[in-house]
C-alpha positions as CSV (number, residue, x, y, z in Angstrom):
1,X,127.8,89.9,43.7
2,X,124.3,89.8,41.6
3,X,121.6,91.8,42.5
4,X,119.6,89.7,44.2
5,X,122.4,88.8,46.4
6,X,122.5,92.7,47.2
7,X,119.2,92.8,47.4
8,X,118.9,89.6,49.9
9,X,121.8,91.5,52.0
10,X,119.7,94.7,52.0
11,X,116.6,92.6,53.4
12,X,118.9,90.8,56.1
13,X,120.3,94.6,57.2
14,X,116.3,95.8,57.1
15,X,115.7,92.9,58.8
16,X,118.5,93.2,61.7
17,X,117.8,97.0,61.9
18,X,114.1,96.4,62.3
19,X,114.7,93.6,65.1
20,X,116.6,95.8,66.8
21,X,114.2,98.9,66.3
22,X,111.6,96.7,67.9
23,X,114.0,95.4,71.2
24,X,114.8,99.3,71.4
25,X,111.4,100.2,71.7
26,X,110.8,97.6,73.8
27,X,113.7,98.5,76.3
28,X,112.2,102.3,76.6
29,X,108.8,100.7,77.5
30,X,110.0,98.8,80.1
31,X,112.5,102.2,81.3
32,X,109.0,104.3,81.0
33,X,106.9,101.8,83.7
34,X,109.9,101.5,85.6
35,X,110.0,105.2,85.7
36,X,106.1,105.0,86.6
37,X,107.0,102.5,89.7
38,X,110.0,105.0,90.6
39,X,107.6,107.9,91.0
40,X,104.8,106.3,92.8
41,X,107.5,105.0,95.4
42,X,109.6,108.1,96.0
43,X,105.8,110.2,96.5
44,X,104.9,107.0,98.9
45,X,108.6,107.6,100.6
46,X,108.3,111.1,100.8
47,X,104.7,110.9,102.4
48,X,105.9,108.4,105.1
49,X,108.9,111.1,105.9
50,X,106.3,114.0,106.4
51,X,104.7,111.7,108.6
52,X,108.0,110.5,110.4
53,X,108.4,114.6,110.4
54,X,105.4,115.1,112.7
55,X,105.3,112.2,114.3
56,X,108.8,113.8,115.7
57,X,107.7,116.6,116.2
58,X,105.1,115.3,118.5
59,X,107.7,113.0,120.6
60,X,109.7,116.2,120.8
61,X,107.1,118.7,122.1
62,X,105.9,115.6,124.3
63,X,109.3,115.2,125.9
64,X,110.0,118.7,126.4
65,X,106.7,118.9,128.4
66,X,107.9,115.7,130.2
67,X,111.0,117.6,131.2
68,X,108.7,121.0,132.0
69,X,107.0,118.8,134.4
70,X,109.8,116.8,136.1
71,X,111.6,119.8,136.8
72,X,108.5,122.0,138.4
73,X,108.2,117.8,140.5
74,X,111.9,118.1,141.8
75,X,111.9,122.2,143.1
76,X,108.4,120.9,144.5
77,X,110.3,118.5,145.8
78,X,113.4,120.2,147.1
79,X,111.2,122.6,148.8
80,X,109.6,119.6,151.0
81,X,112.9,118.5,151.6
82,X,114.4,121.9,153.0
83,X,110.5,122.1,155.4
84,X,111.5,118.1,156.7
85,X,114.6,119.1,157.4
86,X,113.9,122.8,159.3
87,X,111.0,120.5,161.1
88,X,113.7,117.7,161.9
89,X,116.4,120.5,163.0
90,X,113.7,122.6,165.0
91,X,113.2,119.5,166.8
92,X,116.5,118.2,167.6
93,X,117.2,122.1,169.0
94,X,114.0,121.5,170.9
95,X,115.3,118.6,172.8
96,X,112.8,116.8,171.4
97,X,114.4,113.4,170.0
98,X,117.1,113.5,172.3
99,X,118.2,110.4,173.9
């Protein structure tokens, strides 16, 4: 092998090498915006959960007050229940509503 054949197979090596230099540096460009992308969306993800979070919390606190509620409505309830019947057995012992 001459020289200048080395030499031409030295340029074809520089030349693969630098090819594939350039496609490197290319592919952790590309991995460095994707990156970029990645982080913007897990920030936007993790600022939707938060508000998921509270929104929760919210729904929660609001049904537990709903519950609060509906169980001060049924002992209100109850208790006109127990006065309609005393009134309905107070007249039946009356002889009122007798037939």
């Amino acid at each position: 092998m001459t020289i200048d054949e080395q030499l031409h197979g030295v340029i074809q090596l520089l030349e693969a090498t630098a090819t594939i230099a350039l496609r490197n540096e290319q592919a952790i460009q590309k991995v460095v915006e994707l990156q970029a992308v990645q982080s913007r969306n897990l920030g936007a993800l993790t600022e939707t959960v938060t508000i998921l979070g509270n929104k929760l919390l919210t729904l929660t606190d609001g049904i537990s007050a709903y519950v609060a509620d509906s169980q001060e409505r049924m002992k209100q309830l109850e208790a006109n229940l127990d006065a309609l019947i005393r009134i309905i057995t107070a007249e039946h012992s009356n002889g009122k509503g007798k037939l």
